[in-house]
PyMOL Python script that loads the backbone (N, CA, C, O; Angstrom):
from pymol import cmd

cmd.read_pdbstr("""\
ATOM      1  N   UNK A   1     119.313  87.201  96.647  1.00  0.00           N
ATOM      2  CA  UNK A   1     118.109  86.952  97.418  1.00  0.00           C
ATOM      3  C   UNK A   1     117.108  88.063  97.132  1.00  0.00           C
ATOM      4  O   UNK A   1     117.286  89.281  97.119  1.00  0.00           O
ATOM      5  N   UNK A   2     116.143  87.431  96.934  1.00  0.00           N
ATOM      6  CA  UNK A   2     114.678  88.499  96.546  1.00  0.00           C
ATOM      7  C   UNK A   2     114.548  89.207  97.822  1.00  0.00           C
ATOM      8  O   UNK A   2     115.161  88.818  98.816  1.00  0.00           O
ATOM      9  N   UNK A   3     113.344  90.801  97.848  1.00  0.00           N
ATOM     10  CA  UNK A   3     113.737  91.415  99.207  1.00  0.00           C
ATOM     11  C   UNK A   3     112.451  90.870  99.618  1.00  0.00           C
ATOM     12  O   UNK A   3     112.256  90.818 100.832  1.00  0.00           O
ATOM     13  N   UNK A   4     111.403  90.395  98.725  1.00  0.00           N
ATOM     14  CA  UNK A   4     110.782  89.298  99.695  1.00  0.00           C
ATOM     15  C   UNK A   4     110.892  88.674 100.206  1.00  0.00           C
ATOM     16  O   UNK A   4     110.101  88.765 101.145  1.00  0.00           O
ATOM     17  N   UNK A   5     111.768  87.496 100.295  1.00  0.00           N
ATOM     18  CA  UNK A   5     112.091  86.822 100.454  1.00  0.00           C
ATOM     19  C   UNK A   5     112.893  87.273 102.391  1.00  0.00           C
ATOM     20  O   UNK A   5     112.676  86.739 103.479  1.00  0.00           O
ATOM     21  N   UNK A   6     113.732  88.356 102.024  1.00  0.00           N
ATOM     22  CA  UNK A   6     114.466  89.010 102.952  1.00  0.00           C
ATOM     23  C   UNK A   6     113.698  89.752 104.115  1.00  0.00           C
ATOM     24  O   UNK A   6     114.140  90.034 105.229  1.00  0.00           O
ATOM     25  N   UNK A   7     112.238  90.044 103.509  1.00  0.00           N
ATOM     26  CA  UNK A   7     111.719  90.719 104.544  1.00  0.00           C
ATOM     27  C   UNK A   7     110.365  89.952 104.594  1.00  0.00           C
ATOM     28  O   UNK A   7     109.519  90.101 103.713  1.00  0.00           O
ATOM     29  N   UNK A   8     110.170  89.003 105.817  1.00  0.00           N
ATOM     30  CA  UNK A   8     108.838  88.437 105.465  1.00  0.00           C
ATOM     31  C   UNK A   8     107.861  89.652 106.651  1.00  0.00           C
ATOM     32  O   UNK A   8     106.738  89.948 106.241  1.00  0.00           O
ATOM     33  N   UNK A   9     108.163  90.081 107.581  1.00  0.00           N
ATOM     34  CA  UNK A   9     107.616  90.744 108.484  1.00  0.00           C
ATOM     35  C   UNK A   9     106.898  92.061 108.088  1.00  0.00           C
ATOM     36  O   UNK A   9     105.754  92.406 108.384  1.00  0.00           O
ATOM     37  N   UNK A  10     107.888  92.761 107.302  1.00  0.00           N
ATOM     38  CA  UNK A  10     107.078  93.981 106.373  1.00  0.00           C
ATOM     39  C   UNK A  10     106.254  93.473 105.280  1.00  0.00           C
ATOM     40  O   UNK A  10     105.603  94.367 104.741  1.00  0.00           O
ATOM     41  N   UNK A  11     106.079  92.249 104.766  1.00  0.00           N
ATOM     42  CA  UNK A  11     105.019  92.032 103.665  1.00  0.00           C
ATOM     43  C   UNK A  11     103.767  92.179 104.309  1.00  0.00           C
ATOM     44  O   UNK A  11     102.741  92.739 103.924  1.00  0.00           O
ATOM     45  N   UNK A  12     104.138  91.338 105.771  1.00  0.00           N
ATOM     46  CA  UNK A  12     102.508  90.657 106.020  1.00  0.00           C
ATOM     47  C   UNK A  12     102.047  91.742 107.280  1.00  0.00           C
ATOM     48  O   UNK A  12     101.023  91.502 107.919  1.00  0.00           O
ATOM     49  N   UNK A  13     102.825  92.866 107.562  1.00  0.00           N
ATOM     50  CA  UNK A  13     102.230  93.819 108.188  1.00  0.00           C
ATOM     51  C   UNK A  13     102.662  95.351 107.630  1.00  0.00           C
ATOM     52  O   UNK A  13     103.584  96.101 107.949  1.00  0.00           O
ATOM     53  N   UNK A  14     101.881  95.435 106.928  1.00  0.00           N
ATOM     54  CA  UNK A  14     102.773  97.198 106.302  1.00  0.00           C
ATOM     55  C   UNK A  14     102.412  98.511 106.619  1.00  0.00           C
ATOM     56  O   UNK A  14     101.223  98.824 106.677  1.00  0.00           O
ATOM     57  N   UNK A  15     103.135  99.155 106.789  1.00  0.00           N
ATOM     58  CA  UNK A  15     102.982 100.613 107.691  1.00  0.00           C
ATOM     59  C   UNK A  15     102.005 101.027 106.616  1.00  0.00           C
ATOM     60  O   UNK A  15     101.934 100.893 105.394  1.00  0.00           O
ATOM     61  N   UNK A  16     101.207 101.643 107.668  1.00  0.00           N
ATOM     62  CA  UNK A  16     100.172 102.645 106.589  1.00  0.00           C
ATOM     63  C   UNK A  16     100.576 104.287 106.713  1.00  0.00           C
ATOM     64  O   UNK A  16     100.804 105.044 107.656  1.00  0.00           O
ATOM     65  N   UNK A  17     100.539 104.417 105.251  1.00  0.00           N
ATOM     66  CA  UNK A  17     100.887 105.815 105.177  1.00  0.00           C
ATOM     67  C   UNK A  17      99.852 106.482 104.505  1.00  0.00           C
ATOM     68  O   UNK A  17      98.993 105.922 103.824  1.00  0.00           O
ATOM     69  N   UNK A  18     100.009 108.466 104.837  1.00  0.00           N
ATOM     70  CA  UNK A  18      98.740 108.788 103.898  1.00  0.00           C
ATOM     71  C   UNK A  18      99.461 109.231 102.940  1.00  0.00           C
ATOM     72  O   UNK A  18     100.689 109.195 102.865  1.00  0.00           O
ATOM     73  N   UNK A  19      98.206 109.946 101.680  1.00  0.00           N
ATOM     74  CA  UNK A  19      98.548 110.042 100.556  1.00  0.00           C
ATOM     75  C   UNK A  19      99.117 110.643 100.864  1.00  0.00           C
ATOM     76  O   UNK A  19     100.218 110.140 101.088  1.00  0.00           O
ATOM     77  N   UNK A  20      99.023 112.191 101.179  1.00  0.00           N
ATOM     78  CA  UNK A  20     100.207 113.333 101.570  1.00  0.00           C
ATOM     79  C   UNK A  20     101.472 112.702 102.286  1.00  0.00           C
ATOM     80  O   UNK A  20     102.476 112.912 101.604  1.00  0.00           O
ATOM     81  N   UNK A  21     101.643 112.252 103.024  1.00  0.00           N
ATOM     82  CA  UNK A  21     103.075 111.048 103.558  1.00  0.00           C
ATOM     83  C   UNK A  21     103.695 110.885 102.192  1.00  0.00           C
ATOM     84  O   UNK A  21     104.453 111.701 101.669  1.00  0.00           O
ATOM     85  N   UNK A  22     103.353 109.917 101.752  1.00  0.00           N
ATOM     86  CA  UNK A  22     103.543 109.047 100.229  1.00  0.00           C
ATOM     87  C   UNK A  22     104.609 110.138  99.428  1.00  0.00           C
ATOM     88  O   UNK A  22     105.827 109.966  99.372  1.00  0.00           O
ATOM     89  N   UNK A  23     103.886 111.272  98.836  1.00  0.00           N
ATOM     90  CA  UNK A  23     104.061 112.145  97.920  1.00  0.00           C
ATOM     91  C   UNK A  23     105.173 113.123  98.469  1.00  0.00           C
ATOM     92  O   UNK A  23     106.042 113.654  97.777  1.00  0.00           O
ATOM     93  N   UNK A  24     105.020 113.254  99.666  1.00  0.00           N
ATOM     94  CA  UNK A  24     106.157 114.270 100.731  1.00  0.00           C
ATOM     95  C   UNK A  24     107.559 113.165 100.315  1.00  0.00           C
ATOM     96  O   UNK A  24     108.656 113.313  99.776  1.00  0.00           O
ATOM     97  N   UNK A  25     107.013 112.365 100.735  1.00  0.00           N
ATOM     98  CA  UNK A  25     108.325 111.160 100.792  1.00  0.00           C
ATOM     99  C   UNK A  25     109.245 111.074  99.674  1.00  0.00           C
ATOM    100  O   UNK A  25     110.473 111.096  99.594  1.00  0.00           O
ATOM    101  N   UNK A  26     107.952 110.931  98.523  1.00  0.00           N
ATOM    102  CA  UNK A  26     108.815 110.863  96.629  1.00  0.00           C
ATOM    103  C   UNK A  26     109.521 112.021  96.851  1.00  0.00           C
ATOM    104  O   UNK A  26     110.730 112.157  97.041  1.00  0.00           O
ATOM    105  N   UNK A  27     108.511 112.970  96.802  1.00  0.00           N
ATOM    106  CA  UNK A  27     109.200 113.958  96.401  1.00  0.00           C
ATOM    107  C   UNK A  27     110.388 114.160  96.182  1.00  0.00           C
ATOM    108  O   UNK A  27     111.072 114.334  95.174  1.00  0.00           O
ATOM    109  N   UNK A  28     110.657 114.094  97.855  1.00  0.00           N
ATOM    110  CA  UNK A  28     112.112 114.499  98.421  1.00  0.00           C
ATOM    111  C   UNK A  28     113.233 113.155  98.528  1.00  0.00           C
ATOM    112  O   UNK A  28     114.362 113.209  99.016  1.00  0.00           O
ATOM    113  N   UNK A  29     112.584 111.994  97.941  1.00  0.00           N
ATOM    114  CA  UNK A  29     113.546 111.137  98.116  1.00  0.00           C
ATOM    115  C   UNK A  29     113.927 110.282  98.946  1.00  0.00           C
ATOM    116  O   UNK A  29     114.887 109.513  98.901  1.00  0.00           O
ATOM    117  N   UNK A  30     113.090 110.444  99.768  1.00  0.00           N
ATOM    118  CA  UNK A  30     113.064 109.593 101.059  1.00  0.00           C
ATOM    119  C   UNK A  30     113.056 108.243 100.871  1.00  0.00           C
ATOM    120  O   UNK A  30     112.699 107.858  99.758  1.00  0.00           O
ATOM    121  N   UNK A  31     113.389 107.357 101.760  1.00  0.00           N
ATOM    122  CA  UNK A  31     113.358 106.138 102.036  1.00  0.00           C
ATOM    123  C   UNK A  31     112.539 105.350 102.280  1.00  0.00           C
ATOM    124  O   UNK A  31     111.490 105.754 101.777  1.00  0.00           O
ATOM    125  N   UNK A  32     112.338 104.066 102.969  1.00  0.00           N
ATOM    126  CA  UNK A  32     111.726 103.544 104.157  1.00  0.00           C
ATOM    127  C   UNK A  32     112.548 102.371 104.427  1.00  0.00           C
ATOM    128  O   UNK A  32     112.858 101.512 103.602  1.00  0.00           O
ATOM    129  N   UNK A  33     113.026 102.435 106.250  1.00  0.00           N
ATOM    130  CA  UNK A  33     113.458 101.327 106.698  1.00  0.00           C
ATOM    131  C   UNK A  33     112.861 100.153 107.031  1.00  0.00           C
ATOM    132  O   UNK A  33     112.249 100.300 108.089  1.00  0.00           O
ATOM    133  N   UNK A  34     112.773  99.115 106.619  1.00  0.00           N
ATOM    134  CA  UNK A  34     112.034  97.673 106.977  1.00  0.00           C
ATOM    135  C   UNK A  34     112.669  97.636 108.340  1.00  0.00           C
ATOM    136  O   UNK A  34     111.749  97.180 109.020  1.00  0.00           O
ATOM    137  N   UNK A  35     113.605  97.824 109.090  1.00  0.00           N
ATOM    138  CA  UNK A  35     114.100  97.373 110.071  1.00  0.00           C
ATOM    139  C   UNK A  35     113.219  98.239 111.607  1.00  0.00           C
ATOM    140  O   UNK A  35     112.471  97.861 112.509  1.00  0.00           O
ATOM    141  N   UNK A  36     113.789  99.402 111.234  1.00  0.00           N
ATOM    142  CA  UNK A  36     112.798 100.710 112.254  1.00  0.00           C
ATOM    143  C   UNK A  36     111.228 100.665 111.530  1.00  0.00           C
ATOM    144  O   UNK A  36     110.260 100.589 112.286  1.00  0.00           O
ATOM    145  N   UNK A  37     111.115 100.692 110.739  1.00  0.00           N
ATOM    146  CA  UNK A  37     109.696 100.882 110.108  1.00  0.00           C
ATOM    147  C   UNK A  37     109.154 102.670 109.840  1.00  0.00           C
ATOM    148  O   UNK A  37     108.154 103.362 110.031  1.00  0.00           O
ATOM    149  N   UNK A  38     110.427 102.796 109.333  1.00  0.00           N
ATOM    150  CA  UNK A  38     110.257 104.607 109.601  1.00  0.00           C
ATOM    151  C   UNK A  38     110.639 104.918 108.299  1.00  0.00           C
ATOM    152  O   UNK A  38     111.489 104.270 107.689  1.00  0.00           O
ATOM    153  N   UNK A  39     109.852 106.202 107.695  1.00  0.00           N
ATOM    154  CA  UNK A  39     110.128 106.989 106.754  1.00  0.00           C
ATOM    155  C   UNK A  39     111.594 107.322 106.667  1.00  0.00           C
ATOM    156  O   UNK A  39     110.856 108.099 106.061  1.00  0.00           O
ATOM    157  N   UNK A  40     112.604 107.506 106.638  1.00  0.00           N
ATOM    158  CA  UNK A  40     113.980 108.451 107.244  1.00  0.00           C
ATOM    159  C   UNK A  40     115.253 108.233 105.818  1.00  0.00           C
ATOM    160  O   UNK A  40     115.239 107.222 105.116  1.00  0.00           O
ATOM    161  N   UNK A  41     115.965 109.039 105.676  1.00  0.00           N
ATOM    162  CA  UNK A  41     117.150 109.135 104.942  1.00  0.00           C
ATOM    163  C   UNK A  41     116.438 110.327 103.895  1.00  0.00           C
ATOM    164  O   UNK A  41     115.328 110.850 103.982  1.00  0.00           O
ATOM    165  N   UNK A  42     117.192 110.471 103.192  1.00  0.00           N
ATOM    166  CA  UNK A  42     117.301 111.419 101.654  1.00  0.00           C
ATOM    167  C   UNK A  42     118.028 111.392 100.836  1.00  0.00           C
ATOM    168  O   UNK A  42     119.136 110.904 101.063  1.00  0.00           O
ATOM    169  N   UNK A  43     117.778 111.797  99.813  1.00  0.00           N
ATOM    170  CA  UNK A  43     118.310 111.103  98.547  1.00  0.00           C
ATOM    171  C   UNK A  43     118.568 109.608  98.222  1.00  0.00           C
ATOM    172  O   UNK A  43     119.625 109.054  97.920  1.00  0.00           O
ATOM    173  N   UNK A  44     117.300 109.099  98.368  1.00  0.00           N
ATOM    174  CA  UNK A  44     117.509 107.586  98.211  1.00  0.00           C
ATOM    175  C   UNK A  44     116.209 107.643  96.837  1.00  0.00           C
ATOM    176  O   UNK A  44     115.105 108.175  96.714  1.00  0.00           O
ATOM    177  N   UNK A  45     116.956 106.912  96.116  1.00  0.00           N
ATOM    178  CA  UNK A  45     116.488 106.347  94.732  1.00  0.00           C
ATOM    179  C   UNK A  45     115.102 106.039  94.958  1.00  0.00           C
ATOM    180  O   UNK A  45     114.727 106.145  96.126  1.00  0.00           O
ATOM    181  N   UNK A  46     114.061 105.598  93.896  1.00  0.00           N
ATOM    182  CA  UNK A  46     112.599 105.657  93.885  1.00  0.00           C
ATOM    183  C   UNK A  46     112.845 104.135  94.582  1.00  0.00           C
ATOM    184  O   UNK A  46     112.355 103.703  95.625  1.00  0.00           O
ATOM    185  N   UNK A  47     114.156 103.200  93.254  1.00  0.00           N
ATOM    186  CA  UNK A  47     114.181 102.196  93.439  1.00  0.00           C
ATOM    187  C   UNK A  47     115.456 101.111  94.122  1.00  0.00           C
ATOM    188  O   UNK A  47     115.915 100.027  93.761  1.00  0.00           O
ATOM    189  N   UNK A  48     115.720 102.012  95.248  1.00  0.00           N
ATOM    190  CA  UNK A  48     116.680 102.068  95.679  1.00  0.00           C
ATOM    191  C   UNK A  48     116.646 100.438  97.169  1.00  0.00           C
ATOM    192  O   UNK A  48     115.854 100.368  98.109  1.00  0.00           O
ATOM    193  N   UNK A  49     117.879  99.325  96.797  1.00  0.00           N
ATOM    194  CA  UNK A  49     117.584  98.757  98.393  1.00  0.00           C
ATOM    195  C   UNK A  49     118.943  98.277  98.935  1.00  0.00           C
ATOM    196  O   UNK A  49     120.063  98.095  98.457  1.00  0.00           O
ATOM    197  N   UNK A  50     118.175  98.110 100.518  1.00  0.00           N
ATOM    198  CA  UNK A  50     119.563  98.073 100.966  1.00  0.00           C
ATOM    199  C   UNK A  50     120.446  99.015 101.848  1.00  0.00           C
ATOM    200  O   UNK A  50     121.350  98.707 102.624  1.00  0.00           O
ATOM    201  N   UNK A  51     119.844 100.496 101.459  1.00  0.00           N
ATOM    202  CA  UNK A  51     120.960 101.505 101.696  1.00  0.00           C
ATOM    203  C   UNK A  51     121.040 101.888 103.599  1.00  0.00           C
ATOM    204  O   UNK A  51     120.019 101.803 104.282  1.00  0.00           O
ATOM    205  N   UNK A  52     122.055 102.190 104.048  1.00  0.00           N
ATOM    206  CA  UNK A  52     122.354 102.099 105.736  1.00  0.00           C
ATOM    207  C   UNK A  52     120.846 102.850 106.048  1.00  0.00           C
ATOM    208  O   UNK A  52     120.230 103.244 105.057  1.00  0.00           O
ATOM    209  N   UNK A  53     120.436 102.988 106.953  1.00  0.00           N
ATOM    210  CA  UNK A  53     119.162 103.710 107.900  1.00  0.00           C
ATOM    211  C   UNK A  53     120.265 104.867 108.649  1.00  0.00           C
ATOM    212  O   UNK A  53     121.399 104.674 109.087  1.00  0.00           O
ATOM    213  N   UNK A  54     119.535 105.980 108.603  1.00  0.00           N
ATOM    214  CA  UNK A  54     120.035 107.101 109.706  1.00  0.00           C
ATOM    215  C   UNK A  54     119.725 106.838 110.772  1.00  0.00           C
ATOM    216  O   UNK A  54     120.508 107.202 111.650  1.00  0.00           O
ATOM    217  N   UNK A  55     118.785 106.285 111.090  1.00  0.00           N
ATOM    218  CA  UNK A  55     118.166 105.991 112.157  1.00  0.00           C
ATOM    219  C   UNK A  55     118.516 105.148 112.909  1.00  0.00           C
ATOM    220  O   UNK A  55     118.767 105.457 114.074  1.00  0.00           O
ATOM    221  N   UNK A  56     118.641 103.783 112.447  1.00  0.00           N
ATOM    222  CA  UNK A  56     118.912 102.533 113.545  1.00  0.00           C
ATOM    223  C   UNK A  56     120.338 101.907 112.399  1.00  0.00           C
ATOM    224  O   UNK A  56     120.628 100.730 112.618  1.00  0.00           O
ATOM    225  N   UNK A  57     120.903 102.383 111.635  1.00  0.00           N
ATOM    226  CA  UNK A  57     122.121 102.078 111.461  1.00  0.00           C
ATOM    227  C   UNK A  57     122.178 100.834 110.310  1.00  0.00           C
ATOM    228  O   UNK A  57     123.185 100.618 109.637  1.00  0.00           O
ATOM    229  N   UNK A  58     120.984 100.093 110.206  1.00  0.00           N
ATOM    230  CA  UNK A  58     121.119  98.505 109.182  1.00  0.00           C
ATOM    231  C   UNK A  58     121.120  98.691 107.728  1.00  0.00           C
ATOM    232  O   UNK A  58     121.596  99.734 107.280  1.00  0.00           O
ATOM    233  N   UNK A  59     120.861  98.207 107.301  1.00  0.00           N
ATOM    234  CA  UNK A  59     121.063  98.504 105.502  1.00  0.00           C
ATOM    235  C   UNK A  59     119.587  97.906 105.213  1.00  0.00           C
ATOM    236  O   UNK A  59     119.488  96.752 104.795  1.00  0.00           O
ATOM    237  N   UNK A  60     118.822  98.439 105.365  1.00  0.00           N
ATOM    238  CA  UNK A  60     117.543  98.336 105.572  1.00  0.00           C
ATOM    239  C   UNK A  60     116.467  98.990 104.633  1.00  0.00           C
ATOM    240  O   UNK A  60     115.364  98.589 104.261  1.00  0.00           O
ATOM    241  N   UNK A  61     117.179 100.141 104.380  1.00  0.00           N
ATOM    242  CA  UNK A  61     116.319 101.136 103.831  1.00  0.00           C
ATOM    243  C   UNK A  61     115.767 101.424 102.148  1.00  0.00           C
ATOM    244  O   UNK A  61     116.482 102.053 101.367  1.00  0.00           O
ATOM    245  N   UNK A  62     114.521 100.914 101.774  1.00  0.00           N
ATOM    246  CA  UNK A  62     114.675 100.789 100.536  1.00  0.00           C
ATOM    247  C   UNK A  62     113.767 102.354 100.027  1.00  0.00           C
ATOM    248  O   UNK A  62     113.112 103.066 100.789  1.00  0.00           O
ATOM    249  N   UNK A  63     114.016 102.608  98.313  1.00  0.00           N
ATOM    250  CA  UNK A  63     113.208 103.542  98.196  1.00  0.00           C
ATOM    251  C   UNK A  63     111.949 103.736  98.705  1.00  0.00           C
ATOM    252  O   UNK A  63     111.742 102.937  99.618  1.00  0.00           O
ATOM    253  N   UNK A  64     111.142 104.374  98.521  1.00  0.00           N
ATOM    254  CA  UNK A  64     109.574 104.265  99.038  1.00  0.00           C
ATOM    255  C   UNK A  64     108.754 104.159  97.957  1.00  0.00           C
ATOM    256  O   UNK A  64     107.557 103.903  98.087  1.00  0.00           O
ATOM    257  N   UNK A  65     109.366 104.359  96.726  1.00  0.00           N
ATOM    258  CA  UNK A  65     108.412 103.547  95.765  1.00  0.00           C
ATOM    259  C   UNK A  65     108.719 101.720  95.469  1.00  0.00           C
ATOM    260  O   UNK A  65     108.286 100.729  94.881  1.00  0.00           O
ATOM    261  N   UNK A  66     109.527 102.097  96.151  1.00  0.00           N
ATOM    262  CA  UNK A  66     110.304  99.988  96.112  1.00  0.00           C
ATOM    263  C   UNK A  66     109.139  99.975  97.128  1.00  0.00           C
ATOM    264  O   UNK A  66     108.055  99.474  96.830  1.00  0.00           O
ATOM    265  N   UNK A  67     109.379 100.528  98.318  1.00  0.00           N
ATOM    266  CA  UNK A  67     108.768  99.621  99.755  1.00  0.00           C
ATOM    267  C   UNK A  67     107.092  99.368  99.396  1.00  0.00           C
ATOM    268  O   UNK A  67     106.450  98.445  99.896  1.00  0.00           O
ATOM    269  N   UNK A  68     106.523 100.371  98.436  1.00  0.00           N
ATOM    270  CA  UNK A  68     105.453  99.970  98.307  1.00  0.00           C
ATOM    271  C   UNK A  68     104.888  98.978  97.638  1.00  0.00           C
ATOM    272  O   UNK A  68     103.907  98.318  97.980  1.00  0.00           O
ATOM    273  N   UNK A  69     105.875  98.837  96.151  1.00  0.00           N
ATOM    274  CA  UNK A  69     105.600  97.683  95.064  1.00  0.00           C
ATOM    275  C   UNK A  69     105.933  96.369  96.182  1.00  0.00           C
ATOM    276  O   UNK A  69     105.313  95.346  95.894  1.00  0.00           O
ATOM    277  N   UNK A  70     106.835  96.267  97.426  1.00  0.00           N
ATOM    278  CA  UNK A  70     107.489  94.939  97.690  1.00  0.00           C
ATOM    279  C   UNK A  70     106.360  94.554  98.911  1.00  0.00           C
ATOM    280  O   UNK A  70     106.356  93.535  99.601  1.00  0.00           O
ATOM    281  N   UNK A  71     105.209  95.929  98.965  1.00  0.00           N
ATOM    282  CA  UNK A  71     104.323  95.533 100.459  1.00  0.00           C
ATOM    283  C   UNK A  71     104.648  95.997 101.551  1.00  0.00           C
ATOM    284  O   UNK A  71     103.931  95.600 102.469  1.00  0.00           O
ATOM    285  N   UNK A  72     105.777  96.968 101.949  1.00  0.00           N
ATOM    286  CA  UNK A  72     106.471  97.294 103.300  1.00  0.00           C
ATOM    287  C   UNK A  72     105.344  98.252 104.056  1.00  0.00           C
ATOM    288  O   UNK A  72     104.886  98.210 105.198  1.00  0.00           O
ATOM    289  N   UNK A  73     105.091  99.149 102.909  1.00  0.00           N
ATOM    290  CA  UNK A  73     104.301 100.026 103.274  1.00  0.00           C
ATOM    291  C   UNK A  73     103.000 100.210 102.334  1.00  0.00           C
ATOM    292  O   UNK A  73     103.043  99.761 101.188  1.00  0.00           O
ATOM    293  N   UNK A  74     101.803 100.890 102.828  1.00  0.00           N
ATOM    294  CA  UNK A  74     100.446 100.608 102.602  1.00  0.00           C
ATOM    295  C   UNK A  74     100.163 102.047 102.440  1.00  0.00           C
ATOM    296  O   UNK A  74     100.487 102.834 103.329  1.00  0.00           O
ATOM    297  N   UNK A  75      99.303 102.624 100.851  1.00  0.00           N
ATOM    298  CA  UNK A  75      98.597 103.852 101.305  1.00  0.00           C
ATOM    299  C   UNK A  75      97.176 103.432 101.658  1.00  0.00           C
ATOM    300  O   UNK A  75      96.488 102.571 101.110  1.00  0.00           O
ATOM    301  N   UNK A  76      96.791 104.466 103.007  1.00  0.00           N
ATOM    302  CA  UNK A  76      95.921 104.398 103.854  1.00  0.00           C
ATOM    303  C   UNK A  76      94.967 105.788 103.069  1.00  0.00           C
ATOM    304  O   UNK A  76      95.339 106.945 102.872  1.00  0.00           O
ATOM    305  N   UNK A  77      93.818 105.214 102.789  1.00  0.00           N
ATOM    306  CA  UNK A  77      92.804 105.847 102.407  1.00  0.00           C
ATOM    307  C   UNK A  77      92.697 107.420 103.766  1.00  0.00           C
ATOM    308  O   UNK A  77      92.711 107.540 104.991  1.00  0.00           O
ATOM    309  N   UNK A  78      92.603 108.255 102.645  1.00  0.00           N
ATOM    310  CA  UNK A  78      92.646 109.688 104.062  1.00  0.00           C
ATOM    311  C   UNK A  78      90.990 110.106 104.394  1.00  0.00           C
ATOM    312  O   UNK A  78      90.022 109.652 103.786  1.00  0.00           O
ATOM    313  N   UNK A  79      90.957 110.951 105.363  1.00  0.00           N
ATOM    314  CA  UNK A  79      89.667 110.701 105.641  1.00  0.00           C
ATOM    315  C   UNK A  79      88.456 111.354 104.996  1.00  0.00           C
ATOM    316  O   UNK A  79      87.265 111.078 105.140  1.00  0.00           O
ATOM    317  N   UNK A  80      89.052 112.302 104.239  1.00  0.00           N
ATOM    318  CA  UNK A  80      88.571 113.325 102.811  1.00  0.00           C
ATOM    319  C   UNK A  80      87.879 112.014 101.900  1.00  0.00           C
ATOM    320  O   UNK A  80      86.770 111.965 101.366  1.00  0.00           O
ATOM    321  N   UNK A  81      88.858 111.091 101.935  1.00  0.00           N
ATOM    322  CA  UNK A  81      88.260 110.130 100.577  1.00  0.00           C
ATOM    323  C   UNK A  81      87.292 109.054 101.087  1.00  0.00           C
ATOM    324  O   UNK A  81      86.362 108.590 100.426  1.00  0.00           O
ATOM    325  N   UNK A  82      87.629 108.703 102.378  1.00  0.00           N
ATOM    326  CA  UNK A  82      86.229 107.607 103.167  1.00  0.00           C
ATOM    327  C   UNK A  82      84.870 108.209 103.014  1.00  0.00           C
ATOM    328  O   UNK A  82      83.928 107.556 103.462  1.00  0.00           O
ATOM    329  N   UNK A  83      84.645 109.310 102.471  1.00  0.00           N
ATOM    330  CA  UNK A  83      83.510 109.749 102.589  1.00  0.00           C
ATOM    331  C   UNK A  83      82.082 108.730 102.613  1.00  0.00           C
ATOM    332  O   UNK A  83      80.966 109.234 102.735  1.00  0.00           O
TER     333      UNK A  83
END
""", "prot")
cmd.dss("prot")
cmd.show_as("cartoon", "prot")
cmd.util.cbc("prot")
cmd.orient("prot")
């Protein structure tokens, strides 16, 4: 099953994150849970899905460069760049 398919709720509403969020997140590997809707775990793959949540426990949590290509999550223009 596609994780579109699996997640219709995070396509059509996606957390907005800022750039600094985003880049903190790669960096270090972080996640994002479709289920909590939260940044959380470490050492999770760019392209990583599936993996348990620290947080609320589901297998939820995909990389954060996945969650962005799949729509979960949104970078939110920061307010430096709305100029």
């Amino acid at each position: 099953m596609d994780a579109l398919e699996h997640t219709p709720d995070a396509v059509a509403k996606p957390v907005q994150v800022s750039v600094a969020e985003y880049f903190r997140a790669s960096g270090s590997y972080q996640g994002f849970c479709i289920n909590c809707r939260e940044i959380t775990n470490s050492g999770v793959e760019p392209d990583a899905r599936r993996y348990e949540c620290e947080v609320c426990g589901e297998r939820m949590v995909y990389g954060i460069e996945e969650a962005l290509l799949m729509g979960a999550i949104e970078i939110a223009a920061d307010e430096e760049e709305v100029g």
